[in-house]
Backbone as CSV, one residue per row, in Angstrom:
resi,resn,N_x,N_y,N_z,CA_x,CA_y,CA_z,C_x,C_y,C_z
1,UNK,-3.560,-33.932,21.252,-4.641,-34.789,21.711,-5.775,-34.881,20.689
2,UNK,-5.726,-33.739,19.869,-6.870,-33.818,18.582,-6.866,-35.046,17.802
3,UNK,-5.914,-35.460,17.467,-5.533,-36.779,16.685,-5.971,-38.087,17.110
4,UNK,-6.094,-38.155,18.196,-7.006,-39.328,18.980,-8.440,-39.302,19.072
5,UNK,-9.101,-38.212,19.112,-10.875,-38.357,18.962,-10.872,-38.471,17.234
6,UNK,-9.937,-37.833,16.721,-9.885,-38.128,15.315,-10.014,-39.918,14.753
7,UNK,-9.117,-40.647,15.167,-8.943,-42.018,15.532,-10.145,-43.183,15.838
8,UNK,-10.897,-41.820,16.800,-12.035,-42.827,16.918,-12.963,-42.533,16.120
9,UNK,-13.311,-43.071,15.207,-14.379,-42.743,14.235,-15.635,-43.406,14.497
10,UNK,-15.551,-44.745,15.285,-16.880,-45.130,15.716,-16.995,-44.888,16.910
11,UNK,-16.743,-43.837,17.429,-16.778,-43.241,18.842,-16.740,-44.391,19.957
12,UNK,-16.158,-44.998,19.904,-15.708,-46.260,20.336,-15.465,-45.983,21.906
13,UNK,-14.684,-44.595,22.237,-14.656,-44.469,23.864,-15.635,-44.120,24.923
14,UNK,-16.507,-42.934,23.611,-17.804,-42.488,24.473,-19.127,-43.961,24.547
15,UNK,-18.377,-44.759,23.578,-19.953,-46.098,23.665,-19.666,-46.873,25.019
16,UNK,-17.993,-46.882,25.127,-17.841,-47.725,26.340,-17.637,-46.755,27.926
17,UNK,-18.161,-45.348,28.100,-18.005,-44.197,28.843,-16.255,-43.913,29.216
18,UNK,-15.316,-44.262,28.734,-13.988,-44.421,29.149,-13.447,-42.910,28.709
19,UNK,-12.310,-42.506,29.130,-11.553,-41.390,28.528,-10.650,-42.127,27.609
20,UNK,-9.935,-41.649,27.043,-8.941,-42.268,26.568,-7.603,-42.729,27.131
21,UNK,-7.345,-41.846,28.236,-6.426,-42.679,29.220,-6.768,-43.828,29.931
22,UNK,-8.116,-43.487,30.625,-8.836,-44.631,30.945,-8.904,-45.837,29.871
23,UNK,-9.372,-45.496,28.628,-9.367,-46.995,28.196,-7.688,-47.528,27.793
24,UNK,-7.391,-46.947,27.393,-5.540,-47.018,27.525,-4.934,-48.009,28.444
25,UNK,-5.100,-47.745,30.112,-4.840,-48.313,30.976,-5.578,-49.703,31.122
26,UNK,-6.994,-49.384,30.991,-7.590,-50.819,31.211,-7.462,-51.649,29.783
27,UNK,-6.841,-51.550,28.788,-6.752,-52.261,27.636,-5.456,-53.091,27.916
28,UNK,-4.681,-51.924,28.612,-3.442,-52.589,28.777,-2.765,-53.686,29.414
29,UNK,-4.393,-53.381,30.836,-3.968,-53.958,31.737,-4.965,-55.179,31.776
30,UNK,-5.610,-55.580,30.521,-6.019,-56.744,29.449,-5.043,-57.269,28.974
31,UNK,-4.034,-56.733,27.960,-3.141,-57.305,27.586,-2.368,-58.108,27.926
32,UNK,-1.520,-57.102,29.231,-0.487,-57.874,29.869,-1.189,-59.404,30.630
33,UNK,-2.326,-59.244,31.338,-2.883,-60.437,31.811,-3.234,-61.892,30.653
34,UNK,-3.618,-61.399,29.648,-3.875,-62.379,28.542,-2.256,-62.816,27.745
35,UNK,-0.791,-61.957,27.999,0.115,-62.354,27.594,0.651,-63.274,28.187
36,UNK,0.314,-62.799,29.705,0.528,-64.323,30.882,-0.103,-65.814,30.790
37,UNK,-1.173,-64.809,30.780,-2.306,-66.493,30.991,-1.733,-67.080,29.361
38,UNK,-1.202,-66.770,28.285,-1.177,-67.611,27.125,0.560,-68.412,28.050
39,UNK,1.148,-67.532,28.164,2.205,-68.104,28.858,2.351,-69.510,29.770
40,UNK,1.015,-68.778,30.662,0.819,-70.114,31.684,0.012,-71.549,31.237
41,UNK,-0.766,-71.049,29.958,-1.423,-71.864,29.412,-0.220,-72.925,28.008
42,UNK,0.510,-72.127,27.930,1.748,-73.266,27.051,2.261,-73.918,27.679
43,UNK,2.860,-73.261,28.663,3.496,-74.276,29.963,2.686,-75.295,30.014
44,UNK,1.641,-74.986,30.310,0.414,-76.322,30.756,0.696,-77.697,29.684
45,UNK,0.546,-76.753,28.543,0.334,-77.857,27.406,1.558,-78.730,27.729
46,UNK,2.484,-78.387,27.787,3.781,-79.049,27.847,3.722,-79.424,29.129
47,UNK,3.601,-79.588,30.483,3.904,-80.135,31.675,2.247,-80.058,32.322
48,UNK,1.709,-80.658,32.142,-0.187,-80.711,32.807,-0.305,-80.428,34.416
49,UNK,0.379,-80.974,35.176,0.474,-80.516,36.266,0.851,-79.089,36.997
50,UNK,1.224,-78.263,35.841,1.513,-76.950,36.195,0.695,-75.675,35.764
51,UNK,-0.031,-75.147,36.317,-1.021,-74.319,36.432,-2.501,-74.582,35.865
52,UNK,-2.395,-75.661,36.795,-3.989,-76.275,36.218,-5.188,-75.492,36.593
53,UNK,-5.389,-74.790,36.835,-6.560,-73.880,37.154,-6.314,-72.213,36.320
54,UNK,-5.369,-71.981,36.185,-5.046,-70.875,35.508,-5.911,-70.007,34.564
55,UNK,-6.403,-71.184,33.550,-6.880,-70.513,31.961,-8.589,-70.289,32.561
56,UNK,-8.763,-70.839,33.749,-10.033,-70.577,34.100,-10.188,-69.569,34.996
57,UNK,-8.795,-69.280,35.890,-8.749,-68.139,36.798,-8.606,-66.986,35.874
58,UNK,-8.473,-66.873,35.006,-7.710,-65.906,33.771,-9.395,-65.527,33.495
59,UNK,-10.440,-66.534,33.075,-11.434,-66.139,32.542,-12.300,-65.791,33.574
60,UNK,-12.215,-66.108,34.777,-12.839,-64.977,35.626,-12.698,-64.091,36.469
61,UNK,-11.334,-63.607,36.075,-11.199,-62.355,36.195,-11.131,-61.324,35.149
62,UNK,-11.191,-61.874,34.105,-11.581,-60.775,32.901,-12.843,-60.544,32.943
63,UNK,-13.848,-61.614,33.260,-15.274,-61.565,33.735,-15.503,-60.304,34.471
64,UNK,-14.723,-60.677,35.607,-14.925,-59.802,36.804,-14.376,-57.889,35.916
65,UNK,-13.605,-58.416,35.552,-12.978,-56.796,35.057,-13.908,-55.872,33.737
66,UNK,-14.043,-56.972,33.045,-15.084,-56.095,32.386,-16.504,-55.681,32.568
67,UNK,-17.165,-56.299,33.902,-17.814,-55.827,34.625,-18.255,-54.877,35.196
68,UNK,-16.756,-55.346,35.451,-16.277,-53.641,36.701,-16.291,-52.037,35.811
69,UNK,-16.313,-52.208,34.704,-15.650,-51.001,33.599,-16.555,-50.307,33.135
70,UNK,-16.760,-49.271,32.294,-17.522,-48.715,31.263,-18.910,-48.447,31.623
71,UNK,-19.718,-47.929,30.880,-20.816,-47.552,31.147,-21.561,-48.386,32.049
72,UNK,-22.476,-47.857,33.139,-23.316,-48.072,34.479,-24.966,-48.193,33.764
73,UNK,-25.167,-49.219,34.215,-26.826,-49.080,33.988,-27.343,-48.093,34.900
């Protein structure tokens, strides 16, 4: 586990209060949502009638999620 605070050199987990599993999971679970929404958003390009609200439901719930995360005022 030493090798990972090593990694962070701009202390990158303690700026956003996360552990490293914690940010792990919620990075991930960024990813997979933004691999979709590009998904649902090609489709679009190619057939317009199919997931027309998507790339905007996509952006507010990342809204909502990074909200939800990391350091508390």
């Amino acid at each position: 586990m030493l090798f990972l605070f090593l990694l962070d050199k701009n202390n990158h987990l303690k700026n956003v209060c996360m552990t490293y599993f914690q940010h792990f999971c919620f990075s991930s679970k960024l990813g997979f949502s933004l691999l979709i929404g590009s998904y649902k958003a090609f489709i679009h390009a190619l057939i317009p009638q199919f997931y027309t609200t998507s790339t905007s439901d996509l952006v507010e719930y990342l809204e909502k999620e990074m909200k939800s995360v990391g350091c508390k005022d």
